[in-house]
MMTF fields as JSON, N, C-alpha, C and O atoms, coordinates in Angstrom:
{
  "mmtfVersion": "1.0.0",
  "mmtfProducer": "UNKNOWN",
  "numBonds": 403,
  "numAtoms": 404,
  "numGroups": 101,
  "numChains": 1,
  "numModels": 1,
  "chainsPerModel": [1],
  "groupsPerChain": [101],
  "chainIdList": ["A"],
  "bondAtomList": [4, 2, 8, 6, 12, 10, 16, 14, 20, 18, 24, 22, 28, 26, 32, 30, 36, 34, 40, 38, 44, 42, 48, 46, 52, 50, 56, 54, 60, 58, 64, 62, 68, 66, 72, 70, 76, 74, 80, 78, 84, 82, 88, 86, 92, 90, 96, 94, 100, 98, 104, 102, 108, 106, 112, 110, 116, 114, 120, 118, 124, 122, 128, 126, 132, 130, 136, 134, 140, 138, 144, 142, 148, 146, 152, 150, 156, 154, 160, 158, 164, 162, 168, 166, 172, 170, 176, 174, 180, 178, 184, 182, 188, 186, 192, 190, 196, 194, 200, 198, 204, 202, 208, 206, 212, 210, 216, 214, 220, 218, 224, 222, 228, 226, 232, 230, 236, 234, 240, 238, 244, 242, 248, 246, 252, 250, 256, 254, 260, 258, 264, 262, 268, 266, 272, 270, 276, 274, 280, 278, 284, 282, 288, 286, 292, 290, 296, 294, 300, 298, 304, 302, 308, 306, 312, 310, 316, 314, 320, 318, 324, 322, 328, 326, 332, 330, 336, 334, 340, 338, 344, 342, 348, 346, 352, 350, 356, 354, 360, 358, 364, 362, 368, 366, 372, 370, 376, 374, 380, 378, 384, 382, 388, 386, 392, 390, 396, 394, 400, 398],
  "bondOrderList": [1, 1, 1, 1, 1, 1, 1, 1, 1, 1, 1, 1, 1, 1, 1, 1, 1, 1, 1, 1, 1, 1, 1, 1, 1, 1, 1, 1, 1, 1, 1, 1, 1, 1, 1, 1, 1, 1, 1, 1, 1, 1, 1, 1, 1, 1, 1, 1, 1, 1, 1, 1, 1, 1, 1, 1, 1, 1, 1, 1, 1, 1, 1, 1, 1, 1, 1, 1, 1, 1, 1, 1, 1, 1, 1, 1, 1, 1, 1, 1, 1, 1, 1, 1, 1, 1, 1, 1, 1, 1, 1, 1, 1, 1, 1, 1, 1, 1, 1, 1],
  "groupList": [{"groupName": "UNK", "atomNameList": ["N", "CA", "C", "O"], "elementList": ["N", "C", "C", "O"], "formalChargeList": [0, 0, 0, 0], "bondAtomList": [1, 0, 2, 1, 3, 2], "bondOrderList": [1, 1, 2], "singleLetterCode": "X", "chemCompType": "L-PEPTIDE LINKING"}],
  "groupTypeList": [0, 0, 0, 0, 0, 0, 0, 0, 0, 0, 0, 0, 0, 0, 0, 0, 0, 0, 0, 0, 0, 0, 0, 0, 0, 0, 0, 0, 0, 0, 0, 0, 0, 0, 0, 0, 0, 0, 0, 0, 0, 0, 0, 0, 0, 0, 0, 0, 0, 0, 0, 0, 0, 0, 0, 0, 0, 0, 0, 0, 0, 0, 0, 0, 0, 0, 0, 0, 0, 0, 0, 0, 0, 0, 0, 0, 0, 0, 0, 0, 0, 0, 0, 0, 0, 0, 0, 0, 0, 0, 0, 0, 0, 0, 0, 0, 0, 0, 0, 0, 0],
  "groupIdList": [1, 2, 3, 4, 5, 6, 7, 8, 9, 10, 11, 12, 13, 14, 15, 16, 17, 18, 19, 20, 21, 22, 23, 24, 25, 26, 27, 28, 29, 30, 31, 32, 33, 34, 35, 36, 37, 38, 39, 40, 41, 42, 43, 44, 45, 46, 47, 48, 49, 50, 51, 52, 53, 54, 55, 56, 57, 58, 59, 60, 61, 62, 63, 64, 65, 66, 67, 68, 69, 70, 71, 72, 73, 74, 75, 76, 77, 78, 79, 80, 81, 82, 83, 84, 85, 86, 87, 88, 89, 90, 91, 92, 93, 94, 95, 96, 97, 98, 99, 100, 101],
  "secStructList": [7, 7, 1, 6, 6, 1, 2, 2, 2, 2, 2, 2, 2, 2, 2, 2, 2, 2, 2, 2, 2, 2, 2, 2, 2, 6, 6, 6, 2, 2, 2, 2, 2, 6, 6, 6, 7, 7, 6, 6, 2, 2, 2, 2, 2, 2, 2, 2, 2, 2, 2, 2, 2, 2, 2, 2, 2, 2, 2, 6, 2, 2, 2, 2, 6, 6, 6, 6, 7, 7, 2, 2, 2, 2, 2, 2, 2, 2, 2, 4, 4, 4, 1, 6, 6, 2, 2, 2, 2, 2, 0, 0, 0, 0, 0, 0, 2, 2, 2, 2, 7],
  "xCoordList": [-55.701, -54.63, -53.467, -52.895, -53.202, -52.006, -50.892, -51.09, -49.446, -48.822, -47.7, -47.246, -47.366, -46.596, -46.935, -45.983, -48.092, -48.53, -48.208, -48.566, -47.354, -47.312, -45.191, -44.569, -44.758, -43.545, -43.69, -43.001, -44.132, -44.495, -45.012, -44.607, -45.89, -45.794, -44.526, -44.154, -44.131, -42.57, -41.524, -40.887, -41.158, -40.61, -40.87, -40.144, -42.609, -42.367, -42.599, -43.027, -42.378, -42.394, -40.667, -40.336, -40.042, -38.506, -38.37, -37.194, -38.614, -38.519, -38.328, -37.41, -39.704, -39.994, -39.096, -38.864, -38.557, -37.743, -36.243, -35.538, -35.971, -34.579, -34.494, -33.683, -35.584, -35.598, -35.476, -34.556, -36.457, -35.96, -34.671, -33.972, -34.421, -32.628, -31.758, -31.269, -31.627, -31.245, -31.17, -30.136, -32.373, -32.386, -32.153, -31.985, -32.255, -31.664, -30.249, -29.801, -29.492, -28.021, -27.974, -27.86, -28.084, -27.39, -27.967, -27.351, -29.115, -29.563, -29.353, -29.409, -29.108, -28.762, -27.462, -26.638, -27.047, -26.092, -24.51, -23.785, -24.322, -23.462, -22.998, -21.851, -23.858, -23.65, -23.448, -22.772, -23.787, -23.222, -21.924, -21.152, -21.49, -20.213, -19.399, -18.369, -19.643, -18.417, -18.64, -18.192, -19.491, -19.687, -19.403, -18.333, -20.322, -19.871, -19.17, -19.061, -18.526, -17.339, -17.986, -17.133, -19.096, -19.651, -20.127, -21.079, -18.839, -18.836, -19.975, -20.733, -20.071, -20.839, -22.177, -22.877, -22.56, -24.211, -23.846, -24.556, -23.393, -23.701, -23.363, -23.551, -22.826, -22.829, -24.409, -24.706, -25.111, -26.592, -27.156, -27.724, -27.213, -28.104, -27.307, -27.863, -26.009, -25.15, -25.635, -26.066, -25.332, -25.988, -26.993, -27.038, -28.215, -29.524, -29.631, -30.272, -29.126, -28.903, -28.735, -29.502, -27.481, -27.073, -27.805, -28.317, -27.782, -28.859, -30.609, -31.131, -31.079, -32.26, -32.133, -32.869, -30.902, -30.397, -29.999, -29.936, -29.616, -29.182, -30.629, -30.967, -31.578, -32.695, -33.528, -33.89, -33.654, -34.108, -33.662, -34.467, -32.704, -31.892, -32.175, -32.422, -32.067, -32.689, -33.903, -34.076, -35.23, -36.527, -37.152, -38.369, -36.244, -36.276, -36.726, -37.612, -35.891, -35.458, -36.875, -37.324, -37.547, -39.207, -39.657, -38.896, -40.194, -40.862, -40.679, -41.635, -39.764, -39.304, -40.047, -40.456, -40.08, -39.884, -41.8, -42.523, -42.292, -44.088, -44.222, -44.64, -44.07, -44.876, -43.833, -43.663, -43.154, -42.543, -42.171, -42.781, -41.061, -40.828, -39.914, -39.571, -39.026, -38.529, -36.643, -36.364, -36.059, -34.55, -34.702, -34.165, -35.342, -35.605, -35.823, -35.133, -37.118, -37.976, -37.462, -38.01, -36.286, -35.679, -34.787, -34.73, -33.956, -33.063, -32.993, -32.127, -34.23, -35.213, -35.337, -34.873, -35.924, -36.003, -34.974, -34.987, -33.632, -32.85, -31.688, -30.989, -32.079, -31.341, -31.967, -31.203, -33.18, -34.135, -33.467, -33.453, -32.734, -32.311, -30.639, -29.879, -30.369, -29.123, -29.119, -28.155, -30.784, -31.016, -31.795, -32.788, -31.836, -32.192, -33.859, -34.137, -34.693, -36.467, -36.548, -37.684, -35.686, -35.73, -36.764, -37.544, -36.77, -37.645, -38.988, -39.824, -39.438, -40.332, -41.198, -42.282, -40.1, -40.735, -41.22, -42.321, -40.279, -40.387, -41.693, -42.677, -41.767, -43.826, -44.489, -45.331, -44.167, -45.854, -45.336, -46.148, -44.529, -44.613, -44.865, -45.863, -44.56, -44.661, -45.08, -45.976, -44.634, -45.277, -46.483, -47.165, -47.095, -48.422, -49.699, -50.702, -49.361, -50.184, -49.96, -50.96, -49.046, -49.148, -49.567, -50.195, -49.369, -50.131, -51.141, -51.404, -52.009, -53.283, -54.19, -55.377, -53.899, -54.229, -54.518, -54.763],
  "yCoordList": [-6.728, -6.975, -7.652, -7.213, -8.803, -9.38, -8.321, -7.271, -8.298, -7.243, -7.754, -6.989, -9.153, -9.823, -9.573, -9.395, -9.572, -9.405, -8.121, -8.207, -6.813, -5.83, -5.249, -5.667, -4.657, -4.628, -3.504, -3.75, -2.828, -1.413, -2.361, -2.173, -3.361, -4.402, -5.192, -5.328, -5.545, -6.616, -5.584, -6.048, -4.326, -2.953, -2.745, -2.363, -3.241, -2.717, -3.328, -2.781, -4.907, -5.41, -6.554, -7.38, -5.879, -6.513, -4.987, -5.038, -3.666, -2.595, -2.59, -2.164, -3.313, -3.211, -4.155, -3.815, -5.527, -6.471, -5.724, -5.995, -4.695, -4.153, -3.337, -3.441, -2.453, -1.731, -2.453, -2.133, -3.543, -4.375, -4.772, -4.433, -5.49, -5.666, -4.569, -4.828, -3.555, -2.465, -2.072, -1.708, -2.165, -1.585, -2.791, -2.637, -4.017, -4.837, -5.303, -5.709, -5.094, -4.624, -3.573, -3.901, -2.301, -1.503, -1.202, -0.636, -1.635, -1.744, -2.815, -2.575, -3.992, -5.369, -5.853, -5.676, -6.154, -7.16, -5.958, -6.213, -4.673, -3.642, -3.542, -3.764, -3.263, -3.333, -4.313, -4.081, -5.729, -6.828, -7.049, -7.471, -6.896, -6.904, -5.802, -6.206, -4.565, -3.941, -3.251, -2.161, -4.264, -3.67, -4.904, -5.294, -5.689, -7.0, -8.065, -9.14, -7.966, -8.855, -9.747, -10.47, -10.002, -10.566, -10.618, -10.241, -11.348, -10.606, -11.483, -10.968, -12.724, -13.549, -13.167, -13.53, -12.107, -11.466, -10.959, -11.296, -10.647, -9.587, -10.524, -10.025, -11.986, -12.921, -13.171, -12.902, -13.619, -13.723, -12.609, -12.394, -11.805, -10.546, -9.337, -8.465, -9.619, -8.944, -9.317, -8.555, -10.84, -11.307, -11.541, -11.96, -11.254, -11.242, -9.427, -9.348, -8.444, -7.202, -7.015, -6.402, -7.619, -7.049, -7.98, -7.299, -9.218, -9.807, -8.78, -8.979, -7.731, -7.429, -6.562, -6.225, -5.407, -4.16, -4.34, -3.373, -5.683, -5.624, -5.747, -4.967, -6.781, -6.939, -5.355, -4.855, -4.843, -3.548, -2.77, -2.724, -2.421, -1.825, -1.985, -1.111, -3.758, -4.074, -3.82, -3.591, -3.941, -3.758, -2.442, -2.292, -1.411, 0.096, 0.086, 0.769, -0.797, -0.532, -0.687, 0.282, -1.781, -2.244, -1.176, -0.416, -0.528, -0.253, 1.703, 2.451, 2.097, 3.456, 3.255, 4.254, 2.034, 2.234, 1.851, 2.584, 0.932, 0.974, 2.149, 2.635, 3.01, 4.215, 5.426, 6.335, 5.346, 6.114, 7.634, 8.695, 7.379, 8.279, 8.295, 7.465, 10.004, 10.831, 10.535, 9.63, 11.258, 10.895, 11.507, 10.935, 12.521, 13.006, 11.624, 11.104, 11.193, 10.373, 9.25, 8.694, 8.279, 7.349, 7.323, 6.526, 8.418, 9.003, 8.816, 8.234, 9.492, 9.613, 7.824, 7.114, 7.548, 6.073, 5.17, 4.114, 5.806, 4.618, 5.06, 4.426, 6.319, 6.983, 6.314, 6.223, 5.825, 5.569, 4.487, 4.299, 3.591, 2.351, 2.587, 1.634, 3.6, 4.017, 4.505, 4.363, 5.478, 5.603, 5.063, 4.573, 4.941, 4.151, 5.13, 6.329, 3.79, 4.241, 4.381, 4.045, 4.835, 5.411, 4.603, 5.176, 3.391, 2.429, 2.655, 2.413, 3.071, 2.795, 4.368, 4.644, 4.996, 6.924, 6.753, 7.217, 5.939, 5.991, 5.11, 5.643, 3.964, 2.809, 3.96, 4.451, 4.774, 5.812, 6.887, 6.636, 7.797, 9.129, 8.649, 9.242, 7.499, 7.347, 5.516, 5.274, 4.57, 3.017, 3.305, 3.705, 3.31, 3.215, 3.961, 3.393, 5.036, 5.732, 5.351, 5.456, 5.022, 4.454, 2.769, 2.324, 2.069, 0.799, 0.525, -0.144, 1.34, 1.405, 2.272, 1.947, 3.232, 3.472, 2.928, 3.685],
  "zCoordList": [1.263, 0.32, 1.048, 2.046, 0.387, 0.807, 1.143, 0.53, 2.184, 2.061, 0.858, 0.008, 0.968, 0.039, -1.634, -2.393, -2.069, -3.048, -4.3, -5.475, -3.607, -4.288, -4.04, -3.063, -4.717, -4.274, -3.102, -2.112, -3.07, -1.542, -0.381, 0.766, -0.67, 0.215, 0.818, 1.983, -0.094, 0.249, 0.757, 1.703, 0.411, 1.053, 2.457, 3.375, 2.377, 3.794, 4.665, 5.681, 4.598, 5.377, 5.805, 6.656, 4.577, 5.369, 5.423, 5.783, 5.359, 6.106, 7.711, 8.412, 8.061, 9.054, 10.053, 11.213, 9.406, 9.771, 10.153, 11.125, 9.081, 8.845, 10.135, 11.055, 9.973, 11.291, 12.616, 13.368, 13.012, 14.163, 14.441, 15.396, 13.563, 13.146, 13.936, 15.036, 13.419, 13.39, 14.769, 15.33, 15.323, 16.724, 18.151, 19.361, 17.224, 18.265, 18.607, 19.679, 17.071, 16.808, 18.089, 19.27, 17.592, 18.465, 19.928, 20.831, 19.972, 21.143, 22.614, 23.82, 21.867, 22.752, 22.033, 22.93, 21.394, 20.848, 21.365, 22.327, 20.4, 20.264, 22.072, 22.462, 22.754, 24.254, 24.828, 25.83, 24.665, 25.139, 24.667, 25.528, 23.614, 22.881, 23.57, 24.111, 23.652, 24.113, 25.782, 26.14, 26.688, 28.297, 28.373, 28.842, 27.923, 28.937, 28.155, 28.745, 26.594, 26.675, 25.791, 25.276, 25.401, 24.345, 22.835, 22.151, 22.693, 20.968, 20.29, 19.467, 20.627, 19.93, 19.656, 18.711, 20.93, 20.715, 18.971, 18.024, 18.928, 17.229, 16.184, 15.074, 16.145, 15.016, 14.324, 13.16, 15.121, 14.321, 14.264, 13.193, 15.036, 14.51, 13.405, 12.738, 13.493, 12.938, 11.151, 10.285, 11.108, 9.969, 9.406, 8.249, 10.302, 10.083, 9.246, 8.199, 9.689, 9.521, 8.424, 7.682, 8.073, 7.104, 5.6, 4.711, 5.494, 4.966, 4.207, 3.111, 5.335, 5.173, 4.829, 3.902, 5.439, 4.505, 3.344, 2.584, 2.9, 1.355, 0.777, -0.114, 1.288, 0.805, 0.56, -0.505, 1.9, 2.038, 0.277, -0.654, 0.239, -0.723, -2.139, -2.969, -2.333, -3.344, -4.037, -5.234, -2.514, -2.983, -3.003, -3.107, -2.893, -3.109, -5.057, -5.569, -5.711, -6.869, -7.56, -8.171, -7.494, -7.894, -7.264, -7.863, -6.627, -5.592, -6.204, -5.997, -6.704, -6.944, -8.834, -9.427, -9.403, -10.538, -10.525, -11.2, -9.885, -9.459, -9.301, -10.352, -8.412, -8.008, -8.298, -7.485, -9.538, -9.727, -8.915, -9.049, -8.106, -7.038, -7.7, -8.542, -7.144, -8.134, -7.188, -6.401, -7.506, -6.77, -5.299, -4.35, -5.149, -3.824, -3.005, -2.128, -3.655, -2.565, -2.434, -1.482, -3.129, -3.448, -2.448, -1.512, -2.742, -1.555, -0.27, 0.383, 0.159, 1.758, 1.932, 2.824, 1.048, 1.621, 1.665, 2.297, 0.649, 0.849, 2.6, 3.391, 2.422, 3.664, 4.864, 5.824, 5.032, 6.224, 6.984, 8.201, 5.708, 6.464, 7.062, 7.235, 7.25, 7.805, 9.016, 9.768, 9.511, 10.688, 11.736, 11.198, 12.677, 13.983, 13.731, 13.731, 13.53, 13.354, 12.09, 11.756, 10.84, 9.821, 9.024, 8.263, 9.182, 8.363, 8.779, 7.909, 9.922, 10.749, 10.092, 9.578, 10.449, 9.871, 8.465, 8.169, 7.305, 6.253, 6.135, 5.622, 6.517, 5.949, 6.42, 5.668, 8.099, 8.498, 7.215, 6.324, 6.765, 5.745, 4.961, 4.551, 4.037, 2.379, 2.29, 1.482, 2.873, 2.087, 2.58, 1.637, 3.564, 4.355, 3.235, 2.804, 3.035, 2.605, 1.049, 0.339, 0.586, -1.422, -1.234, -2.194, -0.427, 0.265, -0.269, -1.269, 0.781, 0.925, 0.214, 0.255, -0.381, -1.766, -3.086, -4.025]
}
C-alpha cells in the first residue's frame, strides 16, 4: 500500500518528518545558536518545523475522523508532536498498527 494513499498514511509520514525536524531543531541548530553564536542554524530548520507541525496538526483531523479515535486518542497524538520522539512513539503505538491493518 502506497503510504501516501490513505490519510494514517500521510500522518505518518510528515509525522515522521515532524519528528526529525524536531530533533534536529533542538538537537543541532538550538545549540549552535546559543554555544556557539549561530543564530542562522535555526532559520531553515526553524521553518521547516514549524511548517510540518502545522501540517502534522492538520492531518490529525482526517485521520481521527477515518478511524474514528475518540478525544483520548486524538489528544495522545496531538500531544506527540510537542515531545522529543513523540511522533516516533505515536506511528510504533497507534499509525503502524491501524496502517497496516
Amino acid at each position: 500500500m502506497n503510504l501516501l494513499s490513505s490519510n494514517i498514511g500521510r500522518l505518518r509520514l510528515i509525522g515522521f518528518l515532524e519528528g526529525v525536524s524536531f530533533l534536529l531543531l533542538m538537537g543541532i541548530a538550538m545549540p549552535l545558536k546559543y554555544i556557539w553564536e549561530m543564530p542562522e542554524a535555526t532559520i531553515g530548520i526553524g521553518y521547516a518545523h514549524g511548517f510540518l507541525f502545522i501540517a502534522y496538526c492538520i492531518l490529525v483531523i482526517p485521520a481521527k475522523i477515518d478511524l474514528k479515535w475518540n478525544l483520548k486518542i486524538t489528544f495522545l497524538v496531538l500531544i506527540a508532536s510537542l515531545l522529543p520522539f513523540g511522533t516516533f512513539v505515536a506511528d510504533f503505538k497507534l499509525f503502524k498498527k491501524t496502517h497496516n491493518s
